[in-house]
Every structure is written in C-alpha cells, then in structure tokens.
C-alpha positions in Angstrom: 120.4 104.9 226.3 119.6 101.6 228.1 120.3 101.5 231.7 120.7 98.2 233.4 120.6 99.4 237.1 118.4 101.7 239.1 119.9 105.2 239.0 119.9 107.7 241.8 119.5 111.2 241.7 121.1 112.3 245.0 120.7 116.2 246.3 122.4 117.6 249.6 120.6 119.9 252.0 122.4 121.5 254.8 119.0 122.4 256.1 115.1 121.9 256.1 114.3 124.6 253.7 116.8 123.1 250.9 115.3 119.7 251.6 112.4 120.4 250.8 113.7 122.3 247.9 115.9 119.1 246.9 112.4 117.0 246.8 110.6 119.5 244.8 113.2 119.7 242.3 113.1 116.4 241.5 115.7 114.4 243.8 115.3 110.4 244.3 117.3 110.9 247.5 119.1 113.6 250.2 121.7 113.5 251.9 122.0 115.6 255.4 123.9 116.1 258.8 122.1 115.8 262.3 123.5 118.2 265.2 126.8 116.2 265.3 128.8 113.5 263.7 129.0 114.9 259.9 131.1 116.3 257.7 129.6 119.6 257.4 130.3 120.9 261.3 128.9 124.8 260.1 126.2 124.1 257.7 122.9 124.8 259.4 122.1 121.0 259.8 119.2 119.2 261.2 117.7 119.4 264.5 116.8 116.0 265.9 113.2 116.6 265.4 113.5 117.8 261.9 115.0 114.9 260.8 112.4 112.7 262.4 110.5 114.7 260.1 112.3 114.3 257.2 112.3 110.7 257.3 108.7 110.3 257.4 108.6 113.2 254.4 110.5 111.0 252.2 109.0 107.7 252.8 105.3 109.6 251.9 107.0 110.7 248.6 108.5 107.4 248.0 112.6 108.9 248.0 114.9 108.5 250.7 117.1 110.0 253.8 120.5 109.5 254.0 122.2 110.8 257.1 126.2 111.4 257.5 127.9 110.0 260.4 131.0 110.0 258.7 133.3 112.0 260.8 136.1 110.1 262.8 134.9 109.5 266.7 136.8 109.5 269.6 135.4 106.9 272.2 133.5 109.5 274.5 132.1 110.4 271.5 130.8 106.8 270.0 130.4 105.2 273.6 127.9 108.0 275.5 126.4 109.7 272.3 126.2 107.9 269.2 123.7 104.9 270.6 121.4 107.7 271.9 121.4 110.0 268.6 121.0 107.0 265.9 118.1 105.1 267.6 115.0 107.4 267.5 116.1 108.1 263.9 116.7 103.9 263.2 112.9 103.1 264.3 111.7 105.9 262.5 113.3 104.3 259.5 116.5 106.4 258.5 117.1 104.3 254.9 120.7 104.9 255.4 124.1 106.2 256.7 127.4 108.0 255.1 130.4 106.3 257.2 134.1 107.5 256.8 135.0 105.7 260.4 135.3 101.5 260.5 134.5 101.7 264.3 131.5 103.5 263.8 131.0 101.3 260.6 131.1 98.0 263.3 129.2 99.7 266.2 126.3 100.9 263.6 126.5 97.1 262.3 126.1 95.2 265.2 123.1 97.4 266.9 120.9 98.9 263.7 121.1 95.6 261.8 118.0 96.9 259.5 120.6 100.0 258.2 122.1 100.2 254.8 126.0 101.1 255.2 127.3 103.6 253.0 130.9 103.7 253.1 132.2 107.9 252.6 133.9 108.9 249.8 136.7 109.9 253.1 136.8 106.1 253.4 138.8 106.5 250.0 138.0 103.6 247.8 140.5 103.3 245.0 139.6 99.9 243.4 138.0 96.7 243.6 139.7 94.8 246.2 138.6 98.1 248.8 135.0 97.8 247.4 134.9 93.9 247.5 136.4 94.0 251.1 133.7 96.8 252.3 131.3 94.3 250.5 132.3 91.6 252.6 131.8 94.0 255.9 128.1 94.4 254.9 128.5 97.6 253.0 125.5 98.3 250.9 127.3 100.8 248.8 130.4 102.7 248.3 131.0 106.3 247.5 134.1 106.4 245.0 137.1 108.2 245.3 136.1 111.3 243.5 139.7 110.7 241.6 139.1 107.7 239.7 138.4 107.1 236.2 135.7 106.1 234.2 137.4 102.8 233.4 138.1 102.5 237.3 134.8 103.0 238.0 133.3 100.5 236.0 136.3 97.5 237.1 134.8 98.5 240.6 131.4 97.8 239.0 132.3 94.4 237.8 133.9 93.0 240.5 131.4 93.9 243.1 127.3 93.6 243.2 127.2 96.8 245.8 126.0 100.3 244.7 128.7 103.1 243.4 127.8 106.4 244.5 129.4 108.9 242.5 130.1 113.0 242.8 128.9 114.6 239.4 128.7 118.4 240.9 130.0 120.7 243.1 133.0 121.3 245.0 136.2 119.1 244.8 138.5 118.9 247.7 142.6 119.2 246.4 143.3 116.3 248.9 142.3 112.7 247.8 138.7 112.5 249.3 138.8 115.0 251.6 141.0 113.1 253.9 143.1 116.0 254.4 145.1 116.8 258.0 146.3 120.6 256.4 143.4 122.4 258.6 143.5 120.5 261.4 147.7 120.6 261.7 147.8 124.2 260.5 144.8 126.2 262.2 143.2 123.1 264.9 140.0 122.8 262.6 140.0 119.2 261.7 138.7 118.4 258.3 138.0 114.5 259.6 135.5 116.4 262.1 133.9 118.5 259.5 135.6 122.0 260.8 137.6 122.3 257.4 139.3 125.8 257.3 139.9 125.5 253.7 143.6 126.4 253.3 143.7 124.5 250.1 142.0 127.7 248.6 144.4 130.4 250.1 147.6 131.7 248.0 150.6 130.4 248.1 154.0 131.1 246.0 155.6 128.4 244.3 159.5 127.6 243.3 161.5 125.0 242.4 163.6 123.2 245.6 166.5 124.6 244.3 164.7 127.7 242.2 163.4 131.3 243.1 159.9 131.4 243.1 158.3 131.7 239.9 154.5 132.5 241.1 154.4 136.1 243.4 151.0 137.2 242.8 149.0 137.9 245.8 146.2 136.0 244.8 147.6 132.8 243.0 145.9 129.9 244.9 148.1 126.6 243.4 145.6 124.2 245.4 141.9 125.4 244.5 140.5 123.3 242.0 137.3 124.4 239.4 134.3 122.8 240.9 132.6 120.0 239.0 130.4 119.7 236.7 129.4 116.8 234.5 126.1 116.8 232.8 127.8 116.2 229.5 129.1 113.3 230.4 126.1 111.7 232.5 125.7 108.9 229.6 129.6 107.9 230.3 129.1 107.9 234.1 126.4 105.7 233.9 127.8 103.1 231.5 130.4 102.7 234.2 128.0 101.4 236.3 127.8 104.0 238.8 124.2 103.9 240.8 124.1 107.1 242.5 124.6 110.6 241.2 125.5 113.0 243.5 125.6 116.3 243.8 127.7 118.5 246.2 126.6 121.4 248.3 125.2 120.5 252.0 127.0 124.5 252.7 124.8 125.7 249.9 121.7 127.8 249.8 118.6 125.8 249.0 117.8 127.9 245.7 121.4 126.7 244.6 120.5 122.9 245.6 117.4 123.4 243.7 118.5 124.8 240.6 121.3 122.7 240.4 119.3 119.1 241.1 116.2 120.4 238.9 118.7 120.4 236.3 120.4 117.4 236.8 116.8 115.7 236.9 116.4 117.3 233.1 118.6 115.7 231.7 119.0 112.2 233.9 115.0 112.3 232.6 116.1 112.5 229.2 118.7 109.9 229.6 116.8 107.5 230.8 114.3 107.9 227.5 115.0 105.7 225.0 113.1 108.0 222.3 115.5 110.8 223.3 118.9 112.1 222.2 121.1 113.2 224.8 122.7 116.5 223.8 122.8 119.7 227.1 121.5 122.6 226.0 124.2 125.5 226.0 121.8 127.8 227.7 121.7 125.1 230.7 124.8 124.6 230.7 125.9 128.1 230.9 123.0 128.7 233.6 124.5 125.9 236.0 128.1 127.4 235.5 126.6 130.7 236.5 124.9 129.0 239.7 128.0 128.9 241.2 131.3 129.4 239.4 135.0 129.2 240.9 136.6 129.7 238.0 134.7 128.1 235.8 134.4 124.8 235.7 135.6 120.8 234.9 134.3 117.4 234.2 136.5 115.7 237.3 138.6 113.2 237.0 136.8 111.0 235.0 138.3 111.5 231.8 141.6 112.9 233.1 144.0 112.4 235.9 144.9 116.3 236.4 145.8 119.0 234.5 145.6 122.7 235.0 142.8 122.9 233.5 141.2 122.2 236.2 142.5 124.0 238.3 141.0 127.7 239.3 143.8 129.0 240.0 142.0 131.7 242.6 139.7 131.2 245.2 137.2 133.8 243.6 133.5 132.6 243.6 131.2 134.0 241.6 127.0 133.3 242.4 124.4 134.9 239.7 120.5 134.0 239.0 119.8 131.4 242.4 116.0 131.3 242.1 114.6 132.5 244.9 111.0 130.8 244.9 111.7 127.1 245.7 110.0 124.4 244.3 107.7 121.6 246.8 106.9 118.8 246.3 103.4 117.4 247.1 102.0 113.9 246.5 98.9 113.6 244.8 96.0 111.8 247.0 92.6 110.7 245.3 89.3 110.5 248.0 86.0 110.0 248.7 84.0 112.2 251.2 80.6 110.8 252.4 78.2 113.3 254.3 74.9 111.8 254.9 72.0 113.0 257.2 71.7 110.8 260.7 75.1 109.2 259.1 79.0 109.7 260.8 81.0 111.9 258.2 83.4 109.9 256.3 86.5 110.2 254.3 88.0 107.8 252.2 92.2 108.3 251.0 94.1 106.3 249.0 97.7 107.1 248.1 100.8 104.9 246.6 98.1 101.7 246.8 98.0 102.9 250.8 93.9 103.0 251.9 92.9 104.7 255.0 89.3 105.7 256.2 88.2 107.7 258.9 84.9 109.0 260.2 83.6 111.2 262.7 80.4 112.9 263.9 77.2 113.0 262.4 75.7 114.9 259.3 72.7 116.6 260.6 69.3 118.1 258.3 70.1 121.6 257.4 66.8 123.0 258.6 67.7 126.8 256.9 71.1 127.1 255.3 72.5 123.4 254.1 76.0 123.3 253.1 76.9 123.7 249.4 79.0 121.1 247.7 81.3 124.0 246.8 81.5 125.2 250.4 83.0 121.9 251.7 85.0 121.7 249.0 87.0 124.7 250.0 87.3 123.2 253.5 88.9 119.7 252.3 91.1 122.0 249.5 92.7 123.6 252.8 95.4 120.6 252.9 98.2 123.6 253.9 101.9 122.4 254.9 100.9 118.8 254.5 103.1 116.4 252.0 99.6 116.6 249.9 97.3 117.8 246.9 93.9 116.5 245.6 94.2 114.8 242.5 90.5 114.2 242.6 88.3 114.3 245.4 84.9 112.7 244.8 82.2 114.1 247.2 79.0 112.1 247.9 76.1 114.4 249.9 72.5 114.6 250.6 70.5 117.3 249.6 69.9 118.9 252.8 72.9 118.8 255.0 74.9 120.6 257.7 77.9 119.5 259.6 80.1 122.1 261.5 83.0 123.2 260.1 85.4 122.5 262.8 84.4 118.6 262.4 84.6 119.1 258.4 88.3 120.0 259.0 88.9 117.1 261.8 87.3 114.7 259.4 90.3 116.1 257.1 92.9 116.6 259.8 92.8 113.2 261.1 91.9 111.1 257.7 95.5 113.2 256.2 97.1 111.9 259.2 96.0 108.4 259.5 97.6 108.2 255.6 100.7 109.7 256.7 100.9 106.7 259.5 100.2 104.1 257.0 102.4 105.6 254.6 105.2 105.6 257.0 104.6 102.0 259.1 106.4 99.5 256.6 109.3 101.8 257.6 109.3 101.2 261.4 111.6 98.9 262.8 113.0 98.4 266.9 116.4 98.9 268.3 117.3 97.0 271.5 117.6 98.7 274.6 121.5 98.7 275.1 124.1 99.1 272.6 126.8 96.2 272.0 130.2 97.7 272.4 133.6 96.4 271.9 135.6 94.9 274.8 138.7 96.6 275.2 141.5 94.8 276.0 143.4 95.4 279.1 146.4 97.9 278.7 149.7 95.8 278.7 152.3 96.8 281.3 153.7 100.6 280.1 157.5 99.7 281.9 157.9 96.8 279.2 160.7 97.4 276.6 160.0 99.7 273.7 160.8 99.1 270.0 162.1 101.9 267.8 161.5 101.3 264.2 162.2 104.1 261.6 160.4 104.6 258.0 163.0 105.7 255.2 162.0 107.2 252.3 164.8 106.5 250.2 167.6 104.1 249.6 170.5 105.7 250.9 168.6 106.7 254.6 168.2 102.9 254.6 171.6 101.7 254.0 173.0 104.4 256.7 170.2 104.0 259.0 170.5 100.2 259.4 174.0 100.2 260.9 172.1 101.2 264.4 171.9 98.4 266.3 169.4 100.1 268.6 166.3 100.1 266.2 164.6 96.9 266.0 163.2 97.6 262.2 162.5 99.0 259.3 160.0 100.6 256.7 161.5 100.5 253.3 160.1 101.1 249.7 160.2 98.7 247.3 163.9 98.9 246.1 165.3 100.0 249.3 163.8 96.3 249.8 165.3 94.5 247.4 169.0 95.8 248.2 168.6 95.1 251.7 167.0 91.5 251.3 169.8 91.2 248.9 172.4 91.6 252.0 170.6 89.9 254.1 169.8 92.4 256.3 166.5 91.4 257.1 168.4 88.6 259.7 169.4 92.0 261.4 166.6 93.8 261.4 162.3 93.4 261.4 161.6 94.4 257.4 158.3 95.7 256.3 157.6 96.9 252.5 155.8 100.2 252.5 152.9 100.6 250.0 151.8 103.3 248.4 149.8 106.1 250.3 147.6 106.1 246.8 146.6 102.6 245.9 145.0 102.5 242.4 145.4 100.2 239.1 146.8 96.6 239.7 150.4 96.3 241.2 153.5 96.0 239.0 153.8 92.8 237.1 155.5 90.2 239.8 155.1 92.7 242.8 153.4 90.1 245.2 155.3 87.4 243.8 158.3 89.0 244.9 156.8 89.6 247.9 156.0 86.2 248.3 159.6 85.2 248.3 160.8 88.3 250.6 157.8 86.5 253.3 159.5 83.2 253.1 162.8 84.7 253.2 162.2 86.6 256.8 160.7 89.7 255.9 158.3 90.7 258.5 155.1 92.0 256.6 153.8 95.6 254.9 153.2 98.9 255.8 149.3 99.4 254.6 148.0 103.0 253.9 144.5 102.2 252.8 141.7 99.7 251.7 142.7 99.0 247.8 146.2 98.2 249.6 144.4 96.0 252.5 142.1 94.4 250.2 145.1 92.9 247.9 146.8 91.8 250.9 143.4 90.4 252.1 143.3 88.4 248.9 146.3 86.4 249.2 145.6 85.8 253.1 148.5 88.0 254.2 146.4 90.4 256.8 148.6 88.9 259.9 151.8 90.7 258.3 149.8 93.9 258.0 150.5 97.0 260.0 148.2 99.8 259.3 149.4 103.0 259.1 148.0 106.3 260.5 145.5 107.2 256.9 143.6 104.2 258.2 142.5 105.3 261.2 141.8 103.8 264.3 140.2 107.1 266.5 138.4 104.2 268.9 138.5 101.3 270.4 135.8 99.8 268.0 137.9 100.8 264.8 141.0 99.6 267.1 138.7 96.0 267.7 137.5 96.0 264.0 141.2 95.3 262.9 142.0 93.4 265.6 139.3 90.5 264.3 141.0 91.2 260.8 144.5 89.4 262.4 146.4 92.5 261.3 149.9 92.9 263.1 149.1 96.5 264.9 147.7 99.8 264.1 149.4 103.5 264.3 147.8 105.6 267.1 146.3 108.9 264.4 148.4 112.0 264.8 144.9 114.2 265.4 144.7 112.4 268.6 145.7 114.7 272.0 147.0 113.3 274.9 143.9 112.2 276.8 142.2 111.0 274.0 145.0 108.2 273.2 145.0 107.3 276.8 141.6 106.7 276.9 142.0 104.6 273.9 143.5 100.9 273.8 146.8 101.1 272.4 147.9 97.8 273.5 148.3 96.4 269.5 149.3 99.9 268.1 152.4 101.9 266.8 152.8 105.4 267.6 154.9 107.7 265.6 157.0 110.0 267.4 159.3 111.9 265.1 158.0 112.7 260.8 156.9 115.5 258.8 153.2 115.0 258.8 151.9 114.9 255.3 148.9 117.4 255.4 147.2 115.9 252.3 147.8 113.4 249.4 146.5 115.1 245.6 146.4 113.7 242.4 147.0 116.8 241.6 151.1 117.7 240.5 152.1 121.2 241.5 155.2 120.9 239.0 152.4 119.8 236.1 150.1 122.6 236.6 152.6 125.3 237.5 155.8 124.4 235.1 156.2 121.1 233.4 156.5 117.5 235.0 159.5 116.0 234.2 158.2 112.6 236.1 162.0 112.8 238.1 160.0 112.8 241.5 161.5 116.3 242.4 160.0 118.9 244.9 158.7 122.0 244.7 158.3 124.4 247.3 154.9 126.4 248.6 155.7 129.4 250.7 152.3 130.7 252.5 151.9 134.3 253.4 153.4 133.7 257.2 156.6 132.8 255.1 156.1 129.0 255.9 157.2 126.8 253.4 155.5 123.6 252.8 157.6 121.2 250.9 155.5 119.2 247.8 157.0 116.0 246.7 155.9 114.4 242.8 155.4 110.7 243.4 155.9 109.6 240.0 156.1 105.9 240.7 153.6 104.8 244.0 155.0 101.5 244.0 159.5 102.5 244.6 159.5 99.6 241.9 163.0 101.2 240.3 160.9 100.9 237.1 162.1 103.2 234.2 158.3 103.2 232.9 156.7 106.6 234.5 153.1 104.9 236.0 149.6 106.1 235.6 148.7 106.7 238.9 150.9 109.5 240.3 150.4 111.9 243.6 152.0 114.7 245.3 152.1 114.7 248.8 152.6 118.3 250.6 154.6 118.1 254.0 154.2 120.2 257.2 156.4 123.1 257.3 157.5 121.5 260.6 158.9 118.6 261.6 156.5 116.6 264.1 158.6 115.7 267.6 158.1 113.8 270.8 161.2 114.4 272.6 160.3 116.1 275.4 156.9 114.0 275.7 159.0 110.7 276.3 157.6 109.9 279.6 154.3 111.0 278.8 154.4 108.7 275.8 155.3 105.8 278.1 152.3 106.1 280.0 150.4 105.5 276.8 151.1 101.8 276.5 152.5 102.1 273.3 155.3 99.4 272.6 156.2 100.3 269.6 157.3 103.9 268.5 158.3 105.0 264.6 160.4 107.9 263.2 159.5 108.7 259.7 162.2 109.9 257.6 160.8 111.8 254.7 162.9 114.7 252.8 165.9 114.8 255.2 169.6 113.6 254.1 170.4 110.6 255.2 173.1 112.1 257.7 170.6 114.1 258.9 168.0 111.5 259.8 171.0 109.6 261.7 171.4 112.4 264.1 167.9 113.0 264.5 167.5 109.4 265.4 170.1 109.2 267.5 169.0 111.9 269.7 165.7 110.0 270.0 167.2 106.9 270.8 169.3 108.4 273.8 166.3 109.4 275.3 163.5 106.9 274.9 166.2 104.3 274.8 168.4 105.4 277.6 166.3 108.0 279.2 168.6 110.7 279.0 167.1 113.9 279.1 166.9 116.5 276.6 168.6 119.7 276.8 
C-alpha cells in the first residue's frame, strides 16, 4: 500500500519503565503525564526530572515526547503553576503537547511559541469546520473524536493540512471523548481532571419509561464498551488520511504497552512495504485480544456507529501472557579509539551524522604488562544504562602501551556524553522570563438587573413558557423555532436556536439559510455546544450571535479571554466549578445556569438499540443503579429538532442526573458572582411542570422572596 503522509506509531507510558519499553518495541512517538495537569491523575506519571530525561532519550533515538496538559484548569492552577512546570521541559525541547482546555491552548501559544499544539481527543472534534478552526488557532494536529467514521475522518483530512491523530487500541470511554461529568457529579472525581471513577463500567438495570425493567442481573453493565482493536483495518485507517496511530493504555503495565506497540509496529512495518500483503496473523490477533480482553473486542467506530456488538456487556477484564522481560532500545554508535605512547587518549563518535571527539590524558610505555587490545575493549564495551551499543568500534594502539583504567572509562564516560549533548542541542530553545497572561476584565456591578432566560426542550414547554413576561428569552430547538418566529414571538422575547450537543455530518439541507432569515427577522443568535457547531457558525461570520454553552468550557479567565477575541455573545460559567472558583473567575460576559438536569455524558451509543430495539421515536429509557437511583437516558434520533420525517445518521443518547440541579437557596450568593445572566434548562419535565418550577425561581431571584 502507498502512503502519501508520514505515519506515526504512537505508544502511552504511564511511567519510565513502559517508556522505555514503548521505545524498544518499536514506537515513533509517546505520550505521558507530568506530576499534574493530565488526564491520567492515578497512573504513576512522570517526575519532573524523568521527563527531562525522557526528552533528551527520544531526541538521541530520533522519536518524540508528547506530554498531556489536557485537563481543564482553574486560574490558581494556570496562573501560579503552569508557567513554572512547562518551561524547563520547553528549553529542553518537549516536541509537543495534548490540550483539551482553549485557555491553556492560548496561554501555551503566546509563551512556548517553538511548541507543536495538539488539540485532545476531550476537545471533541467532530468535522472539518472544528479541525479548520483549531487550524487557524495554530493547532498542529488534532486528535479525532474516537466516534467518527472512516469517511469522516478522511473529509477532516481534505479539508485541513494539519495532522489527524487517531485511537486504534485500547480502551474506549461510553461518553463522546471522554468529556463525561457522570464521576465528577456522582462520586466528586472529575473526569476533565483525570480522577475518572469509571461509573460507566458499573451495572445498572434497564426499563422502558413506562416499562418494568427488563435487565436484573447483578452484573449487567449497559455502559461498558469492548476495548478497541483495529489492526485489521490499519490499511483503511490510513487511507483516510489519519497521521498518527495511537494506542491507549497510560494506566497499563509496561509489558502490556510493549506487547501491544511491538505488535502494532508488525504490521504498520508490513504496511508500509510495498512487496508485502497485508493479512494479521490469527495467532497475533488472538495474542493481542488475550493482552487484555474486556469482553472481547471491536474495531471502533470506524466502520459502524454502535451496535451491541460492541458492547461488553460486563466490566470483567481478563489479562493473560504480558511478557515480562521488556524490550530497550539502544542506538547504534560507530568510533574510533586512538591510544598512542607520549600521545592524549582519544575517542572519536559519530551517531545519526552527529561527530564528537574527546581526549584526555596521556598513553604511557608499558614497561612490564602493556594493555591488550582485548582488555580495552572490554572497558569501552561497558556502555551500561546509556541510550547506546557499538556497532563497530575501530581501535588504533601502539604496541607497548598502558593507560589507567579509570581514564580508559573517563575517555568513554565523557566522549558518550559529549554525543548525547550534541545529539540533544538542535532541540534547545529559550522561554522568556515571565509568562503573558490574559487581562481580566473588571467585574461589572453585581446589584445590576438580572436576566432569566429558560432552555426548552420541546415545543409545548415553549409555547406555555413564553406567556411569562418575566423571562427575557429563550433557547428553542429548531421547530420550537419556527412556530414561534411564525407568531412573532421573537418581538416578545430574546430567541436563540439551540444546536445540537453532537455536531457531525453537514446540517440539514437549508438549515443556515433558514437561519439566515430567522437573523434578519429579530432572532437573537444560537446556542453553541461545540467546535464542529462554532466552526459553521465561524464560517458564515455569525460568531457575535454565539453563546457558548457549558460543553465548551471556559474553567479560566484565559479560555474566558480566548472567546472573548472570538466576538462571541457570552459564555456559560461550567457546572464543575465551586463557589470560589467562579468568583475568582471573570464572569462579566457569562451565563450561569441555575436550575437543569445536568446531562452526565453524551454516547453514540443507544441504550434502546443495544438493550431492545430502536424504534428512532426519541423515547427514554430508564437506568436504575444499585442505590436505587434512576438516571433517565434520552435517544436523540434527530440532533438537528429539524421536524424531519427522515431518521439522521448521527444519533446520541444523552443520560441525565438522577437529580435535578438547583440554585434556590444560593440566590444571593449567585449575585455576588457577577453573573447577569442566569438559565433554567428544561429537559424531561412537562411543560406544567417547568412553569412552576420557573416560577418559583423567578419569585426569588426576581423578587427576592425567600424560599421556604
């Protein structure tokens, strides 16, 4: 197969001993976490030190070190630590970093100019117009949604020059990208801060909303998905233009992160061959499925949207045959040794084109016992934990010679050292001495009037909802839209079109042209929920009617200043955010939601499908957990609310909190925050419900009664 890119092989390692395993087994690059700041909080992770040492251990092998910062930062967090953490690693020459956060993104940017941005997976690129607009940022790559396509994928490809880094093993998270709020709401172990608690893996019984529940056993998990694994399909992935492979498994041993990349190296090797046919070996195949099984395993999304099979259906893991002697890798070095009586000792190296010398004391005449040429030979062999191995070393002597063995292994100390300095040096760069920040604005008077919008999910919340006249506006879907645009409603109220949470494939045919219209016509702009969204919006010029909802987060004031250059309309403050954290944040363009039930994750996953049968009729089923919670699971069987009759591709589910989320009591506290504007969400309630609920808010943010 011809290849008309540069592919990646790219291995994790959750610590130094499967790094060096990752290398050994063949990896072009590795990804790991520092003491802070990734993804992987429990993994072992990197001291400071041993990642200084990592980079300078890749660059002598010619590979390189990626390191994820792509947790979301409060501004303690990015304003007194992040500076300090990145800079000895960016003049060391880190080659790259994993970024979820657009603050972080913009801080990294503006003060280690020299480092390749790789936006996270977390970032949760659907489509070209996310990729184009990261693109535009000064991303140098962009890890895919693990959910799209093969024909996504390669429309990504085409419409943007950047990198695609793509998952082709391991674990895959339920939740669209990881960007999951279920461990953090449930248990206070954020998955955005790399704590995840997994309760996507627990059991769970599932019924109908109006059914008994069909699915008792104790140990049927309806959220834990097969892991991955794709080596059949490598030629496929690549045709799609993907430029990085990447392998899961920072939590891993190293023996698994060997075995698994050594693999992967096979048969990307035979790939890449053009005398070659590409056909995996069952024995391989069955060996990497025995690595690590959960069920067995699936190829991903890439030639499917969901299905149950793949889904595990348990949260059983089964491990067998992880080797436990781990492969390194060394670099071969050729040199030239020169011993000479009344002469210094010298030593020549060369390695990757890279010449060093070095010489030190002087060869004496043996006058008894002169040194064998097999003797010193040993010595220079003795090359130990070093990056290196003798591919030939010619030695030039006199006849008659003695030079101490403690200067024979300086000579080879110092010479091995010198290379690794030379080796390293083109990957050196400076970092000034104080960090740019973002100036935050000043916080707008908190006594100034507040105004209540509310989000409806269907039509008939709208049309009761609107009668208030003490909410200023209105979230609708698209055909709640059109029927109040229709009675002019939007002269009464502020109208904003909601867009889907899950942003994939091209809009309905005439969607923005309609849209278009409903703009000149008075509506006020779009609820956004993430970058394929944005980026269409981009497009047409449209970010000033833009308000960003709370799944594209804004955890600091340099995200909060990123979207504020954009022109957007306002932010949402992010429901993981405590009290102290928001106040220390600018809130004086944001939106703060103060009544919803939360949605924990977003799947393109269908409990109905995998469970029963979808009947594409948007109806919800019903988890129970075993605390006797239940979680409410609703199909979305059309992402764009176009009242189309035509079931799209693209559909979700979206599981709820058992909860409802409420500010009542927190009104003044809420006050304090300078937030402006507050939002109710209105989800799965009737519309006579949501009236009273709203009305209860309104009496007390509105008239500042108190609650009883």
């Amino acid at each position: 197969m011809k290849v008309d890119h540069n592919v990646e092989l790219l291995a994790p390692a959750g610590s130094y001993e499967a790094f060096e395993a990752a290398l050994g087994a063949g990896a072009d690059a590795v990804y790991v976490g520092g003491p802070e700041f990734g993804a992987r909080a429990y993994a072992h992770n990197f001291t400071q030190d041993e990642l200084l040492q990592a980079i300078d251990t890749v660059h002598i092998h010619g590979k390189k070190l990626y390191l994820t910062v792509n947790t979301l930062l409060k501004n303690r967090e990015l304003q007194d630590r992040l500076y300090d953490a990145l800079r000895p690693l960016y003049e060391n020459g880190l080659d790259a970093v994993i970024i979820q956060d657009l603050g972080v993104f913009q801080f990294i940017h503006q003060n280690f100019p020299g480092l390749h941005l790789h936006a996270s997976t977390q970032m949760t690129v659907t489509g070209p117009e996310g990729m184009k607009f990261l693109e535009e940022q000064g991303a140098s790559r962009v890890v895919a949604a693990r959910e799209l396509s093969l024909q996504e994928l390669s429309a990504m490809h085409q419409a943007s020059p950047i990198e695609i880094e793509a998952f082709i093993h391991g674990a895959l998270c339920y939740s669209f990208s990881g960007q999951c709020l279920m461990s953090s709401i449930l248990g206070g172990r954020s998955g955005n801060r790399g704590r995840c608690a997994q309760p996507c893996r627990l059991p769970y019984q599932v019924r109908q909303e109006n059914g008994s529940y069909s699915f008792r056993q104790q140990d049927f998990c309806p959220l834990s998905l097969k892991d991955m694994c794709s080596v059949d399909i490598l030629p496929d992935i690549l045709e799609a233009g993907v430029t990085s492979l990447k392998i899961e498994g920072r939590m891993k041993q190293p023996g698994y992160t060997a075995a698994v990349t050594g693999m992967y190296r096979k048969y990307l090797d035979i790939l890449l061959s053009s005398d070659m046919t590409y056909q995996v070996n069952d024995r391989d195949r069955q060996y990497l499925l025995d690595i690590f099984s959960r069920g067995g395993s699936c190829q991903g999304y890439y030639k499917q949207h969901n299905g149950p099979s793949m889904m595990a259906f348990t949260n059983e893991k089964k491990t067998n045959g992880i080797p436990e002697n781990l492969p390194r890798k060394k670099e071969p070095i050729s040199g030239t040794l020169v011993l000479y009586p009344e002469c210094p000792a010298f030593l020549e190296l060369s390695c990757h084109d890279i010449h060093v010398t070095f010489s030190t004391g002087e060869v004496q005449f043996a006058r008894e016992h002169p040194m064998s040429e097999d003797r010193i030979r040993k010595q220079m062999d003795k090359l130990g934990n070093t990056e290196f191995e003798w591919d030939e070393l010619d030695i030039q002597m006199g006849e008659q010679i003695f030079l101490p063995v403690k200067t024979l292994n300086e000579l080879r100390r110092e010479a091995i050292a010198l290379l690794e300095q030379e080796l390293c040096a083109p990957y050196r760069r400076s970092a000034t001495d104080t960090p740019v920040m973002a100036t935050a604005d000043k916080p707008e008077d908190t006594n100034s009037s507040l105004s209540i919008l509310v989000s409806c999910e269907t039509v008939d919340q709208a049309l009761l909802l609107y009668k208030n006249p003490e909410i200023s506006g209105m979230y609708l879907y698209y055909d709640a839209m059109s029927l109040c645009m229709s009675k002019g409603l939007q002269y009464q109220k502020d109208l904003y079109l909601t867009l889907p949470y899950i942003t994939r494939g091209s809009a309905p045919e005439g969607f923005f042209e309609t849209c278009s219209q409903w703009l000149e016509n008075g509506m006020k702009g779009f609820l956004v929920r993430n970058l394929e969204s944005y980026g269409m919006l981009r497009h047409l010029g449209w970010q000033k009617y833009c308000v960003l909802d709370t799944s594209i987060y804004t955890w600091n004031n340099e995200s909060v200043s990123f979207w504020k250059k954009e022109g957007i309309l306002r932010n949402t403050v992010p429901y993981e955010l405590n009290e102290k954290e928001i106040a220390h944040r600018n809130n004086s363009n944001s939106e703060m939601i103060i009544y919803g039930n939360i949605p924990l994750m977003l799947s393109a996953q269908c409990v109905r499908k995998n469970t029963l049968k979808c009947d594409c009729n948007e109806r919800k089923m019903i988890l129970k957990d075993r605390y006797e919670k239940e979680f409410s699971c609703c199909c979305v069987c059309h992402p764009w609310k176009t009242g189309t009759t035509e079931k799209e591709e693209y559909c979700y589910n979206i599981l709820y909190n058992s909860i409802s989320f409420g500010l009542l009591k927190e009104s003044q506290k809420v006050r304090n925050l300078g937030v402006n504007c507050l939002r109710l969400n209105f989800t799965t309630e009737l519309p006579e419900q949501s009236a009273d609920i709203l009305q209860e808010f309104l009496n007390v943010y509105l008239q500042r009664q108190n609650t009883r």
